[in-house]
C-alpha positions in Angstrom: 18.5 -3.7 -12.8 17.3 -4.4 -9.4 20.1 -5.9 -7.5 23.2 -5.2 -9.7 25.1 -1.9 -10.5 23.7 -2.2 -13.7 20.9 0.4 -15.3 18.5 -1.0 -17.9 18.9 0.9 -20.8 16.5 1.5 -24.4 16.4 2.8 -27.7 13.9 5.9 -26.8 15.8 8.9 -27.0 15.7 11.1 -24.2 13.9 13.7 -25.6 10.7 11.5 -26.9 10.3 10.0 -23.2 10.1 13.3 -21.8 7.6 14.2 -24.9 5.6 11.4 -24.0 5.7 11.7 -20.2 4.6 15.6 -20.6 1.7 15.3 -23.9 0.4 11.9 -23.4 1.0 10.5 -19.9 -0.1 14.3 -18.3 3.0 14.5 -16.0 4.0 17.5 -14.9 6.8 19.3 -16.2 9.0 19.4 -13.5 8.4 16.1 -12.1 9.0 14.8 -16.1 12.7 17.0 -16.3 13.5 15.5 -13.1 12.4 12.3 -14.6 15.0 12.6 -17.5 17.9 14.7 -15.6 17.7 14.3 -11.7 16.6 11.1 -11.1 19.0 9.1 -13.4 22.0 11.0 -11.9 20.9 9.8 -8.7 20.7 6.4 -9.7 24.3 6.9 -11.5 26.0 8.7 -8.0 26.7 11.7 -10.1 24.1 14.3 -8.8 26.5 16.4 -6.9 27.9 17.7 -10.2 24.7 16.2 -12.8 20.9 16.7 -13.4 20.2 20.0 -12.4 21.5 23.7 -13.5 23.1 25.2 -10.1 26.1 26.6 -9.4 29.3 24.3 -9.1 28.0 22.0 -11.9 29.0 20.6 -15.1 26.5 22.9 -17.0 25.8 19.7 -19.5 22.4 21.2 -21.0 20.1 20.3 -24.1 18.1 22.8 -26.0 14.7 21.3 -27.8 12.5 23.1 -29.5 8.5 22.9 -29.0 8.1 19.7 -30.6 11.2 18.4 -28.4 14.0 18.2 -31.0 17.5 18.9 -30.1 18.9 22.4 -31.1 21.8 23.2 -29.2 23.6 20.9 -27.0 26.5 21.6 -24.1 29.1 19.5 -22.5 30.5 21.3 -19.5 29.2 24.6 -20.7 31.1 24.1 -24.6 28.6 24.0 -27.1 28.6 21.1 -29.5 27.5 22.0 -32.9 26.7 18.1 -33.8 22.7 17.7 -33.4 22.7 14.5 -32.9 25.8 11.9 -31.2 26.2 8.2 -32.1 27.8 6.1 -29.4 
């Protein structure tokens, strides 16, 4: 929220944004990853170690499938076998 250290948040998962910004908004693929990885650890202060896969970071990856569904997912390069995480 403009103004305060706080990000708005949503229910959308992650996954269906970058679905929608890729198949029916016509973004590019790189610029929608970036959308979804980059850009919010930016905004969060953590891009020297989040959003991108480079040497020297956490390795924190999702693997979807063509229709965008989670298959695999990695926390610090340690696979989690849990599809899906409830917070």
């Amino acid at each position: 929220l403009k103004g305060t250290d706080t990000i708005a948040g949503s229910t959308l998962q992650m996954n269906r944004g970058l679905q929608i910004l890729i198949e029916e908004a016509g973004v590019p693929v790189d610029t929608a990853i970036n959308a979804c990885t980059l850009n919010p650890a930016r905004c969060l202060g953590v891009d020297d170690r989040k959003g991108k896969i480079c040497a020297g970071y956490d390795a924190d990856l999702v693997v979807l499938d063509r229709d965008y569904n989670v298959i695999q997912t990695y926390c610090r390069g340690i696979e989690f076998r849990e599809k899906r995480f409830m917070f």
